[in-house]
C-alpha positions as CSV (number, residue, x, y, z in Angstrom):
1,X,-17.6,-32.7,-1.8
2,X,-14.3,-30.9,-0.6
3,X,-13.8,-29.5,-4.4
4,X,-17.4,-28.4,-4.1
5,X,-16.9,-26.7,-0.9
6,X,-13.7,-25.1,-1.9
7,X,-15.4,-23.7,-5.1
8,X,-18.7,-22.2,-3.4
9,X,-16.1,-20.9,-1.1
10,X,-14.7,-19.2,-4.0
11,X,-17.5,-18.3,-5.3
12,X,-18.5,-16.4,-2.2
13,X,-21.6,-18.6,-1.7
14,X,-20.4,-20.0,1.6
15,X,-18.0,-18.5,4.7
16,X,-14.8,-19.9,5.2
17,X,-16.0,-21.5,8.7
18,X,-18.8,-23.4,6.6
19,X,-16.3,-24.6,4.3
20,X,-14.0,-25.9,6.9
21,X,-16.6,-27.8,8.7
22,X,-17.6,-29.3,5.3
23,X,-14.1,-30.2,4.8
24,X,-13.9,-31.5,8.4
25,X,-16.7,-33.3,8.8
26,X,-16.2,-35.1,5.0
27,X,-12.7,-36.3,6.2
28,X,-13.7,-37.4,9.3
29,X,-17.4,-39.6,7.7
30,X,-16.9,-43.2,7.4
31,X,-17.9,-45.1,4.2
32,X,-20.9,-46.1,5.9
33,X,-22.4,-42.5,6.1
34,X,-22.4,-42.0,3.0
35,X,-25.8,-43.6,0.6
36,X,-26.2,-43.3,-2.6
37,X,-29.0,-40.9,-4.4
38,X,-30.5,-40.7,-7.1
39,X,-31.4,-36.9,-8.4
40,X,-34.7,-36.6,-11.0
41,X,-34.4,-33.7,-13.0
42,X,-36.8,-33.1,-16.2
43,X,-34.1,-32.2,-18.7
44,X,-36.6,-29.6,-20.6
45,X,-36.4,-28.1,-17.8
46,X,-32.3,-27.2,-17.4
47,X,-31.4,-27.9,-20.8
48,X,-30.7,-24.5,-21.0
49,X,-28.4,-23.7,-18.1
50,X,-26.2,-27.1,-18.3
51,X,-22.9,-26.8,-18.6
52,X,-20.9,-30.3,-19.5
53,X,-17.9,-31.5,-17.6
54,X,-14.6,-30.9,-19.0
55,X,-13.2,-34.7,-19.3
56,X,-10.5,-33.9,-17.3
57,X,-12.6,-33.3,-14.5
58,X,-15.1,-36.2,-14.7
59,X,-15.1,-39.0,-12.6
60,X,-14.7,-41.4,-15.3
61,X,-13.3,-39.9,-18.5
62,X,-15.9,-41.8,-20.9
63,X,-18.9,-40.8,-18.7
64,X,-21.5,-38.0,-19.8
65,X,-21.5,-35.6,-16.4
66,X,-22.5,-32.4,-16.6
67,X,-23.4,-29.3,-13.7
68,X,-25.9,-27.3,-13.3
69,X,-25.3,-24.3,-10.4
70,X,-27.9,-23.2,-8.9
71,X,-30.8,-25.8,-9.3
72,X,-33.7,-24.7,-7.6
73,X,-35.4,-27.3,-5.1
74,X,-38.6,-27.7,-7.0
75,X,-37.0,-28.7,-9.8
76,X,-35.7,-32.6,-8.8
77,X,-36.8,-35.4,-7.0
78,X,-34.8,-37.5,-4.6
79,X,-34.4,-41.0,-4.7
80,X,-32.8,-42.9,-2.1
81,X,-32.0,-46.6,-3.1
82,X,-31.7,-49.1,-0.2
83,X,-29.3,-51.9,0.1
């Protein structure tokens, strides 16, 4: 979420005071706060503005992960899953 942050940032999406209160209030959550979530996104539907991960980057080398900037609301769904 930081890396995020900091690239938006650069990006000149978000202020440098909303970046530092991401980055703040990140290293300040517990474990607890965060859930996971499940995104939905109909891939006919960005297949054309994904970009893949380089596997440096990746949060596990041998996983598929991929980006898409700027994904409009009405595009995905939002699952929570419950403990």
């Amino acid at each position: 979420m930081i890396r995020g942050a900091r690239a938006r940032f650069d990006q000149g999406v978000i202020n440098d005071p909303t970046r530092e209160l991401i980055e703040a209030t990140v290293i300040r959550a517990t474990l607890a706060e965060f859930r996971p979530l499940l995104l939905v996104i109909p891939w006919s539907a960005v297949q054309h503005v994904v970009e893949h991960v380089n596997p440096t980057d990746r949060a596990r080398a041998t996983s598929d992960e991929y980006i898409i900037k700027d994904l409009p609301r009405e595009l995905f769904d939002i699952l929570e899953l419950h403990r």
